[in-house]
Structure formats: C-alpha cells, structure tokens
C-alpha positions, 0 to 999 in steps of 0.5 A, a space after each residue: 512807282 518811286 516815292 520821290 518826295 520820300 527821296 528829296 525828304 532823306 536829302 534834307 534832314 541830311 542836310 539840316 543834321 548838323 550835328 548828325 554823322 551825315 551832317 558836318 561829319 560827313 558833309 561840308 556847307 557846299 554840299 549841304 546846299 547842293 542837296 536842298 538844291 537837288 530835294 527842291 528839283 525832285 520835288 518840282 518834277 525835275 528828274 536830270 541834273 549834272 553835278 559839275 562840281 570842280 575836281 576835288 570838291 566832293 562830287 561823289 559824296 554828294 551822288 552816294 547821299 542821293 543814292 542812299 536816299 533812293 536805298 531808304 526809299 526802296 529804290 535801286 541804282 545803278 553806279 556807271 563809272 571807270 572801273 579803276 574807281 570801284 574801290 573808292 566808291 565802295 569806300 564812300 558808300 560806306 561811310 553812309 551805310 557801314 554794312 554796304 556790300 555793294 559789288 566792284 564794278 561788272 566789267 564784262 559780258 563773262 562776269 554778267 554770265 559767272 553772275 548766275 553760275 552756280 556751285 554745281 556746275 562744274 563737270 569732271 572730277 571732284 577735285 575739279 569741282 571743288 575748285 570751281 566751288 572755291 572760285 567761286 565763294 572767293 569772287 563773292 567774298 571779294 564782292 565780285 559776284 552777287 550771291 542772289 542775282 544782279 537784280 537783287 542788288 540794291 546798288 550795282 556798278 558797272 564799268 563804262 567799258 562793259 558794252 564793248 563786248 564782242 560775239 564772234 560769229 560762224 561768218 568771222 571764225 568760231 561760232 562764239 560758243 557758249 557766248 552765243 547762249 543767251 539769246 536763242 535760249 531767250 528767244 525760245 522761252 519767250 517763244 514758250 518752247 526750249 532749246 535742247 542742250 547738246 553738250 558735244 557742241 561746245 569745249 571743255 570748260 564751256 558747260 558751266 557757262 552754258 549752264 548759267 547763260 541758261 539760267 540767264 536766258 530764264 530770268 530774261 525772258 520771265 522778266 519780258 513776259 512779266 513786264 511786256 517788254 520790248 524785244 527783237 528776238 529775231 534771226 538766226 543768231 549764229 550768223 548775225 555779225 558781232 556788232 547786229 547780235 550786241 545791238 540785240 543781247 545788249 537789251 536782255 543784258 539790260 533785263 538781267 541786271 534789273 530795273 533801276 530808279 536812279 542811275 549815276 554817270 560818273 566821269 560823265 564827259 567820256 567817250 561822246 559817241 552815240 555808238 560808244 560803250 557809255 551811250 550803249 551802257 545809258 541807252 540799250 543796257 539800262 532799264 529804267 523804271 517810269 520815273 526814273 533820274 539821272 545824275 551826270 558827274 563831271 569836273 570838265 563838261 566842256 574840255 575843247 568844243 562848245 557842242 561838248 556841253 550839248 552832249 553831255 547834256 543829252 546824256 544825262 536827259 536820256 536822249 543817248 541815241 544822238 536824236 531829239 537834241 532839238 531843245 538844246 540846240 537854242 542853247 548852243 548859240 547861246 553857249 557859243 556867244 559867251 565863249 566869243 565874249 569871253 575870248 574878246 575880254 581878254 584881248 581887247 581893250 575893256 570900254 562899255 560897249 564890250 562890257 554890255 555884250 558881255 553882261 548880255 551873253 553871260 545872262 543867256 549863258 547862265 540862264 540856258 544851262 542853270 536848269 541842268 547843270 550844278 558846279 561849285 568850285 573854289 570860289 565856293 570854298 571858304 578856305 580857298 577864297 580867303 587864300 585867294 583874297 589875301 595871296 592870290 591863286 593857290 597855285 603856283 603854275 611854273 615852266 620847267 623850260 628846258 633850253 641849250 643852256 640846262 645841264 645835260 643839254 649836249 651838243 649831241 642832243 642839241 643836234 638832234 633837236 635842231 634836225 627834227 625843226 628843219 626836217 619839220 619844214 623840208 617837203 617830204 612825206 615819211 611820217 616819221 620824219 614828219 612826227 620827228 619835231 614832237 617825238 624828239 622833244 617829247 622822248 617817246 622816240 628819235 625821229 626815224 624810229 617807232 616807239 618799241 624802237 625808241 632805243 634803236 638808231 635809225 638805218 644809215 642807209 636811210 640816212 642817203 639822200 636830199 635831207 642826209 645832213 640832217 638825218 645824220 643828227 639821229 644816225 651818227 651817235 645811237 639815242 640815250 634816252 637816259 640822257 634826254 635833257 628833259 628827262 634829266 631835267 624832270 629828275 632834277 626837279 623832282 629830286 629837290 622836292 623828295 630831299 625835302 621830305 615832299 612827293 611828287 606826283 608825275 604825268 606823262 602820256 607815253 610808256 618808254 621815257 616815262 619807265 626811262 625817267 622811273 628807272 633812273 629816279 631809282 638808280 641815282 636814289 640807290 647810288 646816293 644811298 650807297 655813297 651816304 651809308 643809308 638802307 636801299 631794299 634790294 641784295 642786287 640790280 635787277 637786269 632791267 636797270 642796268 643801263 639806268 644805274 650806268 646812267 645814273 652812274 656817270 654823274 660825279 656827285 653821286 660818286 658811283 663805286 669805280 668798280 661798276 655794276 658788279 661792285 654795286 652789287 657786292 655793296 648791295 648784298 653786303 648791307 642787305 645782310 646786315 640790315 637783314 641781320 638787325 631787323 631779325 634781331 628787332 623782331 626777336 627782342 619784340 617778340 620776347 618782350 610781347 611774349 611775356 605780356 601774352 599770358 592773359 591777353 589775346 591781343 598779346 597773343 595775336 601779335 606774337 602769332 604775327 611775330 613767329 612768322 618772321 623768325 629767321 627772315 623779314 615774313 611780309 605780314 611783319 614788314 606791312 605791320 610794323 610800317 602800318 603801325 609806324 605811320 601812328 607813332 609820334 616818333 617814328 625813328 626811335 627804337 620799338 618797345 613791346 609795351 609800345 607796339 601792343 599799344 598801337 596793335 590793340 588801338 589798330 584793332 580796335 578801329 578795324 572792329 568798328 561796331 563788331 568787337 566780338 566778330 574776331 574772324 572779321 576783323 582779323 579779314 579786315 586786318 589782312 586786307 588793312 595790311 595788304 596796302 603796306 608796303 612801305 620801303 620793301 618798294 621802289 622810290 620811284 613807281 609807275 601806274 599804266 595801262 599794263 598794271 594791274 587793278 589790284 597794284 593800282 588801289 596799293 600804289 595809292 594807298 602808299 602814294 598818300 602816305 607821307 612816311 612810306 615810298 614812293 616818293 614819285 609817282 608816274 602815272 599814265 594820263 589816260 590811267 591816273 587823270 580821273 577819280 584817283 585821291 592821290 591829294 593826302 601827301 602830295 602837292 606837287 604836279 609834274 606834266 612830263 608831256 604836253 597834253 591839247 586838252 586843258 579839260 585833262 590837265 585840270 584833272 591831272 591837278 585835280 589829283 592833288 587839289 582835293 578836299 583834306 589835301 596836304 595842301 590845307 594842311 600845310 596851309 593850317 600850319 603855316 597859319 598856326 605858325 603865324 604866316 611866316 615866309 611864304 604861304 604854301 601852294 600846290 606847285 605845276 611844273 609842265 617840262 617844256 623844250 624851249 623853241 621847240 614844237 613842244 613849246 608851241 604845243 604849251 602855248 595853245 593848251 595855255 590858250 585853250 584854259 583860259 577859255 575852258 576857265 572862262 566857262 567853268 571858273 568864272 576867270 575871264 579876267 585872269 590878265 587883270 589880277 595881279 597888273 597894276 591898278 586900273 584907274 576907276 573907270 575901268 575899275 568899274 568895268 572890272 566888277 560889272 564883268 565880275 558881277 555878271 560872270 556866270 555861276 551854277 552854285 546852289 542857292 546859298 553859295 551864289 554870292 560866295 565868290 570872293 569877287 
C-alpha cells in the first residue's frame, strides 16, 4: 500500500522551504498554497482533484511536486498527456530531480512492443544485426525505450493517442502478423501450455517482433498469476475484429506497463468520449494500485456545455466507462443555475431580487464543485491584480475588421464576398455552395471549390443556371489567395509590430491561407531586404515561393527589382557570396586569435576544434554557436573578439556541466543537443507549425520562437497543434487569431501561449515600471481578423458571447459590462459588490480573498 501521508509530508516541507530550491526557487506563494491544499485532501482520504489553474499559471509544476513526492514515497506514476508536450515535462522534472531520465511519451502499440526488444534479435547478416543493435542503443539513449522494462520505470508518459491502436484481422485482410502475438501467447502461459513458434508464418523483418511481443506475453501473464488479475483470454484471436481484440489486449497492455499509485491527465478536457483513447488510456490501460489518486489538468474544464464539467469530473474520480455518474448528476443543476444567473446579470437591470438568486446559485455552484476542483488564475497573482486595479485588463482584445474600404480590398474580392452572402440565402443544396459564405471570408478555399483546389477557379459550366450571376463572382477571374484582403491585412498587422523588434505569434485552422500568409511574410521581409542593403539567407527563391514573391512584388513600396524573379535571384546569389565571403573571414581571424589562447587551455582547444570545421564554408555547428553565444552578449552588433568568444564559450560550458564538471563526454552530449535548438537567421522570418511537422522541428521552432534576437519573428501555428501546452510566452505578447474558432475554451488556450508565468509581458511590465510608468502600460495585444458583415463576423460575435459565459464560470467576471462604464449610483454600487463577494472561487485556502474585488 502507498504510504500517502508520507506523500502529503514531502508537499509540505516543499511548501514551507522557503529558502529551499523547491521552495521560492522553484515555487511561487499560489503554488505553495495549492500543495498544503493537496497534503490537507490526501491526508483527509481524498484521492482525486482537478487542478484547473488558468493558462499560464504553473499547473504542471505543481503535478511534478506531487509526482516527486509520490518518487520519494516509493510510488510510481503515470504522465497521460499529448505527446507534443514530452519534452516540456522532461524539463520540469528535472528541475525537482536533475538526474531523471524519465522516457518521452509511449505513443503507440510497436514502441509498447520495441520496450522488450533485445539486442539479439536481429536475424540475418552481421551487418544487419549490428545495425539493429545501433537502433536500438540510440532509442535508449534519446530516452525513448526503457533499458529495463516499462514496469520499472518509476515515471512513465504516455501520449493520449496510445490506444488508438488497430489490430487488423484475417476477416479485414492480413492477419495483423506479429501484432496479433501477445494475446495467445498470454492465453496459453497463463493456460500453463506454450505457443510454438513458426517463423515460416510471419515476413521479413517480423521475427524481432515476434521475439519481443514473446517476451511481452511472459511478463503479462507472470503478472496475472502473481497478482490474480482480471482477464478475458477467450477466442479465437486471429478472427476477433480490431475493436473486440483491442478492447482484450488493452488490459494486458496495461500489465505490461506496471502498477501505478499516481496517475496525472494533463489537458484533461480532451476527447470526452467514453470510447475515446483517453477513456481507454484512464479505464482498461491503467492498472492502478489499491489506493491510488488521480490529478486532472485543465485551464478550460468547461469550454461550450455545462455537462462538460460532469465529464471531466467523471474522469478524474475513475468512473471512465460513462457509469456510475449518479452523484454528480445533483451537480448539474447545480452548475446549470449559475450559468442562467450568470447570463441574466449581464443583460438584465441589477435590482435585489436578481442579486439574491445570484448569491444563492453561485453559493451551490461553489459549494458542489469546491471538493473536486482547485483553479487559481490572475486575480490570485499579485503582479496581475495590482496591473488590473491601477489600469484595467492586461489585455487589450482589438478586431482586426477587415471591411470594403482596407487596402487590398478589390471590387473583384468585393464580388466575391458579396456572392458568397446571396448564394447563402438562395434554396439550393451543393454544399459547396453552402459552405461558400464561411470558405470565401476565411481563405481556405472559393466557394465552389475543395480545400486542395483552393487555387483552381470553379467550372464555367457550373456557372449556367438560376444562381449564374452570382457563381459568376468565382468563375470570371481565377482567386489569388495571395491577394485575400484579410491575408493582406493580418501581413500588415503583422509587419508593423516585427518593425518594431517584436514577434508575433499567429493562429489559424486551415492549412492553405495559413502556408499562403507564411510564404508572402517571407517574400515581402526578403524584398524589403534586397531594397534596404540587408542580409536574406538564401543564394535563390525556392520554387514553392514564387508565386508569393510576384505577389509581394506587385506592391511599390517594396520597390521589387523590374527585372523579376530572375533578377531577384541574381541579387540574391550575389550578396550571398560576399556575406558568405565575410563570415569565413570572421571565422578565420576568430580562429587565429583562439588558437593562440589554445595552448594550455582545453576549453581554447574545444572550440578551435568547433572553428575548423568551418573553414572554407558556413559548418552548421558554428552558425548554431556563434548565435547561441550572441544571445549572451551585452552588445550583439559588435564585432567578435577571440578573448570574448572564449569567455562566453567557457561560461556555456560550464552551465551545461551543472554538477558534472569531469563528465566531458557528457557535457559536450549536452552541447550538441543546446545547439541543436539554434538556428538563428539560417531560418525563415516567417514559420509554420502544423499537423505534417514533425516533433523534433516543433521543440526547435519554440526554442527559437522564445528567443528575442533569433528568427522567426512570426509563428503560424495550427490550432489543433500549437493551442496547448507550448511555452511560446519568452518573447512574445502578441496574438494573431487568423480564424474564427466556436470555441472560447480554445482561444483562452491560444492566448494562453503567450500569457505565462515570466512571460515577455511581465517583463516589459517591470520595465515600464522601472522606467517610471511613462506613456502607456504594456499589454499582451489580440487581433481576431474579421471580415465585416460577413458570416465570418457573425461567426465572432457568438464565440464573444460564448467567453463571456465561459469567464462567468472560470474567472469570476460576471460583470464585465460594468468596468469601465460610468459610476453607478451607490445603490447598485452596492449590488456590484454583494454580486463580486459571492462570485465563486476555487483557490486554496489562503488566496481565497486575494481577488482584487
């Protein structure tokens, strides 16, 4: 049995440390209160909560304080979480424990399996097993595999899209091969008979699999018997459909990963479902111990229904199969009752009455969900409740209204919006005329046309009939999406605030105008180099940007070369060269001068090593140190020294080494991986992060999206992709919604990508204020792109209405109408604070009066 009070003791003196690295270093006041809060239900018998902290306020460093708490009491846990955030929670557990070598996340059903793979499997020639011995000491050197077995990893992730897994069967095609191993192979151990082994049935490459899923099959089944474990062994495997033979291997899957005391659902809203792979993940696959706890994480709980907060909920008590939610159905009512108040205060006149049904729901509201749920967010902060008193909302929300009068709105473009209104309201029953009003306005695509033929005119011949003058709007002039006035206008937008030395991070939800607004970023950032003498780093325009530098080049005041494309490229190759020319000349007078301080100092010597590798031409290891090493100096526009560079070489060094001064072979392994996020302006001004790109491209976009001095300067990102978990707040305060979203629960994540703990906003903040307040205070900046009198504005008017409501239940602002209007008289003054006094609030006990109101 785990030693819980053990547990809540670690949460305490991690709290009480004041002075400890777990204590001010590591752990603001609000999070501090938020463990006493957490020791005080552990030790009362309470073995769920739901830390709902708003975005940005620390949440999962407060789940890895309880994690380590549950390491130090001989306790595992298990991390459920989107795998794209792997990297991030590897980081935060090492902040608690420098030596954790906890695994990214466990995504699928063949990395379960490649977990009991063994260096001799392999078949075939020694070549062939050398390199399979290579695979597979790199994937436990990039921590991808255990080196002893799932179950004896003391901290396991695993992504929320592991039980997606399929198992094709004989009935649907090929049998599944070595995928449909584990469970006979289970079913006759614990039978106490084998399953023979014939290597004639499965294909090349499958033996190794086989082999593990073998040896798979025997850690199971040891674990069922040892432990008299629940089962359902029976069947014929090779003919049980996918989704009958996942539902039986998901349990045995769950076996093989071990036994946990703690188990953490971060992004805990997603995917509801009681069939979803989450639910699959909390139900079959975890294998809990007899007292175990659960810690939900989630920003937005409840996004567009009341019954969202019941799911959620349900999830974290265990009830994952969508049975036995009777005790929480009461609170429904409950829930539902304040929302209906909550929406009455803020369209109806405040008198007593209303005041008093308020006070009465929002009393069952918070007594009803105060057991499960704990939520801090700004008011809780001092920082932003002092902004908040003195100047209002930190954040500045600001329509980017798109309208026939902006530049770029054409009478072509006008057209075609004005097309895609009427044919909204005419009978028919295409669907793409139907989609026509919210495709035209958003730029994914013309009306009559799918996404992949966004760039395609429609058909004249569908053009004929009772609606042909208005299809006419889209088939007499082919669309240029480059020429989209809202894509024109987000460039603009976005323009002015790179001008002024300040990123931009943007969000859209369809692939083709956001790669259409990436592209024309970089080629108008390219022509305004090439006109003001400045260094672009490329010798040519690559193919796919053509048409985006025609574009770009049809605006005057980037004065584009007459000559076009070609001469673009002559100039293009031309100062690439002589940039070229003068970087290798840096290099070598650098190397020069390091090479003389290299005679009886090894650091010297490392980075004259670093220094060779680039003579003759720009080696990517320099370019990646030599901008790693600009970040740190006071006065990055200067010249390098030798006597300089080593200086901030050996400091770099040294932070790398930590503790491990001696280890040189490690710490040059930490080097190669420091570098590998430094890119610095070898990249593009402009960059994009969607589904397609790839993990690894993802954790080196952020890491140069955070630094102020390197590109890129904008950052498109897909919502479904770059909404959760991501910091991307260092050196950033400044949002972009290219596309309306229903969901308000998503765009408070969106912003939350910015409005983070030590975020460039607090910062700029502490300047200001160090600078004696003058001019304006600074805040983090939205800019949704709406086309006026479209179905794209009416599309941002109800996600408006919808945050309200969603910051009635999680913000306490129910009265957002009321700041900044004019005085009320002292009557309904004091309405105003009965309503502000009873607003519902989940923080710990401590911060509960730290509101501000």
């Amino acid at each position: 049995m785990m030693d819980w009070s053990k547990v809540a003791a670690t949460l305490e003196s991690h709290a009480r440390a004041a002075s400890d690295p777990l204590g001010e270093g590591l752990l603001d006041e609000g999070q501090r209160a938020t463990l006493v809060e957490l020791a005080r239900r552990i030790r009362s018998g309470q073995r769920a909560a739901l830390l709902a902290d708003e975005v940005g306020m620390g949440k999962t460093r407060i789940a890895v304080a309880l994690i380590e708490a549950v390491r130090r009491a001989g306790g595992r846990s298990a991390i459920v979480l989107p795998a794209g955030l792997g990297a991030q929670w590897q980081a935060e557990l090492r902040r608690f424990d420098p030596d954790d070598r906890t695994l990214l996340p466990l995504r699928s059903y063949e990395g379960f399996i490649n977990g009991f793979v063994e260096e001799n499997d392999a078949e075939g020639s020694d070549r062939r097993k050398r390199s399979h011995r290579e695979w597979l000491l790199d994937r436990r050197q990039q921590r991808e595999l255990p080196v002893q077995g799932w179950a004896a990893e003391p901290i396991l992730m695993i992504s929320h899209s592991f039980a997606t897994m399929r198992f094709p069967s004989r009935a649907e095609g090929p049998a599944g091969g070595w995928r449909r191993e584990l469970l006979p192979n289970v079913a006759r151990l614990v039978a106490g008979r084998r399953r023979n082994f014939m290597r004639d049935s499965f294909q090349q490459g499958e033996v190794g699999h086989v082999y593990a899923s073998r040896r798979a099959a025997r850690s199971i089944a040891t674990t069922i018997l040892q432990h008299d474990l629940p089962h359902d062994l029976a069947g014929d495997q090779k003919w049980l459909p996918s989704d009958e033979y996942r539902q039986k291997i998901l349990p045995l899957i769950g076996y093989g990963l071990g036994q946990f005391d703690l188990v953490v659902v971060d992004e805990a809203h997603k995917a509801r479902g009681t069939d979803s792979s989450l639910s699959r993940i909390l139900g079959p696959v975890s294998w809990e111990g007899p007292d175990p706890f659960r810690l939900g994480m989630t920003a937005t709980p409840v996004e567009l229904d009341s019954q969202q907060w019941i799911d959620t909920l349900g999830r974290i008590s265990g009830r994952d199969d969508g049975e036995d939610v009777a005790a929480l159905g009461e609170l429904l009512d409950w829930i539902n009752g304040y929302v209906g108040t909550a929406q009455r205060l803020q369209i109806e006149e405040l008198n007593d009455p209303l005041t008093s049904g308020f006070e009465a729901s929002a009393a069952r509201f918070r007594d009803g969900l105060r057991p499960y749920v704990l939520r801090r967010d700004k008011r809780h902060d001092p920082e932003f409740r002092a902004f908040q008193d003195c100047h209002g909302d930190y954040r500045n929300v600001r329509d980017l209204a798109v309208t026939p009068d902006s530049r770029g709105f054409t009478r072509d473009w006008l057209r075609r919006f004005c097309a895609a209104e009427a044919l909204s309201l005419l009978p028919q029953d295409d669907p793409h005329i139907k989609r026509a009003r919210l495709s035209v306005a958003q730029g994914y695509g013309f009306g009559m046309t799918t996404d992949d033929e966004a760039e395609t005119p429609a058909d004249a011949v569908e053009a004929q009939g009772p609606h042909s003058v208005w299809l006419d709007a889209f088939t007499r002039e082919p669309a240029d999406l480059y020429s989209h006035p809202a894509i024109l206008a987000a460039a603009r937008l976005i323009e002015d605030y790179a001008a002024k030395g300040e990123k931009v991070l943007v969000f859209g939800r369809f692939v083709k105008p956001m790669e259409t607004l990436t592209r024309l970023l970089d080629a108008r950032e390219m022509l305004r180099r090439l006109r003001d003498g400045q260094h672009w780093p490329a010798s040519a325009v690559r193919k796919e940007s053509i048409p985006a530098v025609r574009a770009a080049s049809r605006d005057p005041d980037l004065m584009a070369p007459e000559g076009g494309i070609d001469e673009v490229n002559l100039m293009l190759a031309e100062r690439y060269r002589e940039w070229s020319s003068a970087r290798s000349t840096e290099l070598a007078r650098l190397h020069r001068e390091i090479e003389a301080l290299a005679q009886d100092d090894a650091t010297a010597a490392l980075l004259v090593r670093f220094l060779q590798h680039g003579e003759g031409e720009l080696h990517g290891d320099i370019a990646a140190l030599l901008e790693a090493l600009d970040t740190r100096r006071p006065n990055p526009v200067t010249p390098w020294t030798g006597t300089e560079m080593l200086a901030m070489f050996r400091a770099l060094l040294s932070e790398l080494a930590g503790e491990d001064e001696d280890e040189s072979a490690e710490t040059l392994h930490r080097l190669t991986a420091h570098l590998a996020d430094y890119s610095g302006r070898e990249g593009n001004f402009a960059r994009m992060m969607s589904g397609s790109t790839a993990p690894q491209t993802r954790r080196l976009l952020q890491a140069a999206f955070n630094r102020p001095a390197s590109w890129p300067m904008v950052l498109l990102a897909q919502s479904r992709v770059g909404r959760e978990g991501l910091n991307l707040h260092e050196a950033c305060r400044t949002v972009v919604l290219l596309h309306a979203e229903w969901n308000p629960g998503i765009v408070e994540q969106q912003i939350g990508r910015v409005d983070r703990k030590n975020s460039r906003w607090l910062r700029d903040l502490r300047l200001w204020q160090q600078g004696g307040c003058a001019d304006d205070p600074p805040r983090i900046r939205i800019h949704p792109v709406v086309v006026s009198g479209t179905y794209d504005d009416h599309n941002w008017q109800v996600l408006k209405a919808r945050w309200l409501e969603l910051r009635a239940q999680l913000h306490g602002d129910v009265l957002p109408h009321v700041a900044g209007g004019p005085a009320p008289s002292p009557d309904k003054q004091a309405l105003i604070d009965r309503i502000q006094r009873a607003t519902p609030n989940f923080a710990p006990p401590g911060l509960e009066g730290k509101t501000g109101a």
